[in-house]
N, C-alpha and C positions, 0 to 999 in steps of 0.2 A: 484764078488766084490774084493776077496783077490787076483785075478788076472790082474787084472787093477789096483790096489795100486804096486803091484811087476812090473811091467812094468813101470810105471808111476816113481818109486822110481830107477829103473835098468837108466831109461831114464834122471834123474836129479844126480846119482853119479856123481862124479868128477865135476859138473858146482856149480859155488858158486854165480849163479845168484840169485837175490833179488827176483826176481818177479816169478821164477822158482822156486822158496820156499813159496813164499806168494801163488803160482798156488796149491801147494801141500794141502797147509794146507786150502784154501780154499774149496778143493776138498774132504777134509777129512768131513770140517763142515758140506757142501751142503748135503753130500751123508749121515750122521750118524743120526739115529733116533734124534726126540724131546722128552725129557725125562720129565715126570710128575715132578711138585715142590716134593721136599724132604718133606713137611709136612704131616704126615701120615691121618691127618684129615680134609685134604681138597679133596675135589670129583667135579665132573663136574655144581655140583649145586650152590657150594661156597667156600669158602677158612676155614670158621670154622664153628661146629656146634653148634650153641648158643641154641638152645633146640629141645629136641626127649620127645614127648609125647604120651604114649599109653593109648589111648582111655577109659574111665571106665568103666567095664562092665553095669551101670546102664544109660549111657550116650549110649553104643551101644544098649541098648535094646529100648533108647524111641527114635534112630533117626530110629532102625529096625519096630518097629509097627508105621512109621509116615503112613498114608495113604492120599496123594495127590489127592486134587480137582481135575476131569474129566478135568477142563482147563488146568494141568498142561501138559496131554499128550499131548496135542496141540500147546506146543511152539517152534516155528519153527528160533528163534533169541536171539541175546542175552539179547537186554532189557525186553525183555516178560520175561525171564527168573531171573532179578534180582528184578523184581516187583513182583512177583511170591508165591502164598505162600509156606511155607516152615520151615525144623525144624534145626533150630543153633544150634551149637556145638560151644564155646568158649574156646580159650587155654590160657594156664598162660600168665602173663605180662610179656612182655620181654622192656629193656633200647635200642629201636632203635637207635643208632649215624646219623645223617645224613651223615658223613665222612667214616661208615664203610659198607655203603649199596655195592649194591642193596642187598635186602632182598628178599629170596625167600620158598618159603612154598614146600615140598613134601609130597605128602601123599599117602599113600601109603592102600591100601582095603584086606582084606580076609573075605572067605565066601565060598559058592556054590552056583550054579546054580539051581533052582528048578526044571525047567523042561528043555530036550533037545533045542537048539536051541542058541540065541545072548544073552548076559550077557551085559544090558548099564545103567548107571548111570547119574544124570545129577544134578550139585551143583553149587552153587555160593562161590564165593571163596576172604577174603578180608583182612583186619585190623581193630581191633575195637580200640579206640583211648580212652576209657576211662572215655568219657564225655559226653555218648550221642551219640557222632556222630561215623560213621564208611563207607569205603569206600570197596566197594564190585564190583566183575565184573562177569560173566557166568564162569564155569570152567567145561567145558564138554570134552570127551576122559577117563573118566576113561570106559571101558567097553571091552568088548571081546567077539569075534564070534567064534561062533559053537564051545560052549561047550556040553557036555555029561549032562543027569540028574543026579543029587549030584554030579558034578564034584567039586571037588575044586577050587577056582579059587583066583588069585592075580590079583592085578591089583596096577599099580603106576604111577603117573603121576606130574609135579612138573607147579608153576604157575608163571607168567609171572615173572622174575627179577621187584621188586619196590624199589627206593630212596625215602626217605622223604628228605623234605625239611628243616626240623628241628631236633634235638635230643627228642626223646620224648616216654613215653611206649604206648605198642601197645600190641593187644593179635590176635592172629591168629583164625581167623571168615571162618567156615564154615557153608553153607547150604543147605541141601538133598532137591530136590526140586521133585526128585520122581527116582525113582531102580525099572528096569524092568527085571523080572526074576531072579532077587539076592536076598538072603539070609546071609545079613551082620554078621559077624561073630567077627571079631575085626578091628579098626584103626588105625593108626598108621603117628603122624601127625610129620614131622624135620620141622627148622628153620634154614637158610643156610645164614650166611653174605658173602658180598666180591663177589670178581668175579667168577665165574668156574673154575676150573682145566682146562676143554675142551676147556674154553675161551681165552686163555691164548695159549694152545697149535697152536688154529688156528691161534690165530697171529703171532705166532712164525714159524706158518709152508708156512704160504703166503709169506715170506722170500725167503722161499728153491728155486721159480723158477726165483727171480731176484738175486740167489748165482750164480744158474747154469747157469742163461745166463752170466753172468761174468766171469763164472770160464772158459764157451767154447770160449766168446774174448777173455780172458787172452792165452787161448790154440791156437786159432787161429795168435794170435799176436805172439806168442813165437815160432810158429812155422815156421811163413815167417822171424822172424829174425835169427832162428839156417840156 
């Protein structure tokens, strides 16, 4: 790379063309890393952390002894699964903006494995509104294959980005709909407003091959004009 700026810069000394310098500098931008925003607490999930809730010890013990109806291991979809029975966990209220969404929930599991073999989880995952009402959908993927017996295990997984429509509080609704082979141990629930860090980057980096085809016209033009 530092050999083709030295060449490229060897090849524009002495010419004080316009476009032979816009070539340079464009060549520079195309080619140099996308650098993450300067805000130290924003991550791929959202730009701030409006709340980080660690689970209660008395709240991980009554979602660890839930024990799921025989129908539960049977559900092979998502709406089987939010009609499902199952045991709630509800998070503090948080002042949703409509203006500063999408809102996104990470949650993140520890524990072990009981016995040798697959480690899988299966929750609904939503907003409770406050009033009664609350809006919920399947949140499956927390789980991991071929664990050891007592192995440790983490597991994390974040759920879909949501806007409201309105400014209004909301609490973060989880529900354990049944854990095969796991051994819950703690939870560990973020609240992520704004876009992603990584959201951001991809747009910025879908850019980089309509620079380069620019920057190889520019090169190609400049080159049947010298």
């Amino acid at each position: 790379m530092n050999l083709t700026y030295s060449l490229l810069l060897s090849s524009l000394r002495g010419r004080s063309s316009f476009v032979a310098k816009a070539l340079f500098l464009l060549s520079m931008f195309g080619c140099s890393p996308i650098f993450a925003q300067s805000n130290t607490q924003s991550s791929e999930y959202g730009r701030r952390l409006d709340l980080e809730i660690q689970v209660s010890a008395e709240d991980i013990a009554r979602l660890a002894n839930f024990q799921p109806p025989e129908e539960n291991k049977k559900i092979s979809g998502p709406m089987e699964s939010v009609t499902a029975a199952s045991e709630r966990w509800l998070g503090e209220s948080i002042n949703a903006g409509k203006d500063s969404g999408p809102y996104t929930m990470l949650v993140i599991l520890k524990g072990k494995a009981k016995a040798a073999g697959d480690v899988s989880t299966l929750w609904n995952s939503g907003w409770d509104f406050n009033d009664g009402s609350a809006r919920t959908s399947a949140f499956p993927g927390l789980s991991k294959i071929g664990v050891k017996a007592g192995e440790k295990v983490v597991m994390s997984k974040a759920t879909s980005p949501i806007r409201f429509k309105e400014s209004r509080a909301v609490r973060p609704l989880l529900e354990l709909v049944r854990a095969d082979n796991f051994e819950l141990e703690s939870m560990t629930v973020q609240v992520w407003s704004g876009v992603g860090e990584s959201s951001w980057k991809d747009i910025l980096l879908s850019f980089r091959w309509l620079l380069g085809g620019l920057v190889f016209l520019l090169l190609r033009w400049w080159w049947v004009k010298r």
